[in-house]
C-alpha positions in Angstrom: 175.9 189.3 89.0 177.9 192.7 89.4 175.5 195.9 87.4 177.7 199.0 86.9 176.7 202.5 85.4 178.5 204.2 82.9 179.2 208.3 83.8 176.2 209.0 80.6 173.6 207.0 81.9 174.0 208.4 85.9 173.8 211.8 84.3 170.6 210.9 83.3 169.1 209.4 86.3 170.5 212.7 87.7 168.4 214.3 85.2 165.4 213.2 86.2 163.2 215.7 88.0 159.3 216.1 88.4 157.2 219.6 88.8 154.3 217.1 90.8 155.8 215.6 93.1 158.7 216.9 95.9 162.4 216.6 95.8 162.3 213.7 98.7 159.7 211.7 96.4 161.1 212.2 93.0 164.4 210.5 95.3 162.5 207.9 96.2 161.6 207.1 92.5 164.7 207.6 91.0 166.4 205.1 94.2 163.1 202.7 92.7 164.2 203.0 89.2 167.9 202.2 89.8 166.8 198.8 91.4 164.1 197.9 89.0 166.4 198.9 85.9 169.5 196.5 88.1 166.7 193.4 88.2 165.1 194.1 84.6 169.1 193.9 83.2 170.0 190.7 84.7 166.4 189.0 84.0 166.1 189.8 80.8 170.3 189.0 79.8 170.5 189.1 76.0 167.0 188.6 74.8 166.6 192.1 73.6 169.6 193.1 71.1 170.0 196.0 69.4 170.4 196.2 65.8 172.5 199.1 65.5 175.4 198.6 68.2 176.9 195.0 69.0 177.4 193.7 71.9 174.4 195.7 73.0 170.9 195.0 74.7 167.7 197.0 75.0 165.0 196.8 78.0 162.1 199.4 79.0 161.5 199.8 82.2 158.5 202.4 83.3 158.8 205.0 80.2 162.8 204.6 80.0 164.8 202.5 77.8 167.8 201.1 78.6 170.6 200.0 77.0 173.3 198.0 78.4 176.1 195.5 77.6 177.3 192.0 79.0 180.4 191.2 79.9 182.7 188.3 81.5 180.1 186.0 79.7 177.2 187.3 81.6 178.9 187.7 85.0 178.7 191.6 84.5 176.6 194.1 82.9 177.4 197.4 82.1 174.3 200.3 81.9 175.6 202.3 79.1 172.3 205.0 78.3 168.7 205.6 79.7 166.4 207.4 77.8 162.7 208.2 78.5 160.4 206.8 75.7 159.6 210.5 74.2 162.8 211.0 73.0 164.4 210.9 69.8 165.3 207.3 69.8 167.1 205.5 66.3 165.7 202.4 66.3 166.0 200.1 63.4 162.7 197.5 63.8 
């Protein structure tokens, strides 16, 4: 299973920054996050799909959602946006 990151959703992880904690922990997290968002992706495959966008799959992992699409019939999956829970999301439930 091959996980890639699209340009929007590394800009986000980039992003990510935290007035409690250093610069060398808030690393730490964001180097946490990247593999627990990887594992979460490719455990959870295509049980979560959006409404709006095809192709598409939602997971949320720690406060962030993630969206992501599966490729080469579930041999790749591409991150395409991470966004914490607090913001303006459009789902349709």
């Amino acid at each position: 299973m091959m996980v890639q990151w699209t340009a929007t959703a590394m800009n986000r992880l980039r992003q990510i920054k935290s007035e409690h904690f250093t610069d060398q922990e808030t690393m730490e997290y964001k180097m946490n996050l990247i593999r627990r968002v990887e594992q979460k992706v490719v455990t959870m495959g295509t049980l979560m799909p959006s409404r709006e966008y095809r192709n598409t799959y939602y997971c949320i992992v720690d406060q962030y959602v993630v969206s992501y699409k599966v490729l080469d019939k579930g041999e790749r999956y591409v991150i395409t946006s991470l966004k914490h829970g607090a913001m303006k999301r459009n789902f349709k439930y």
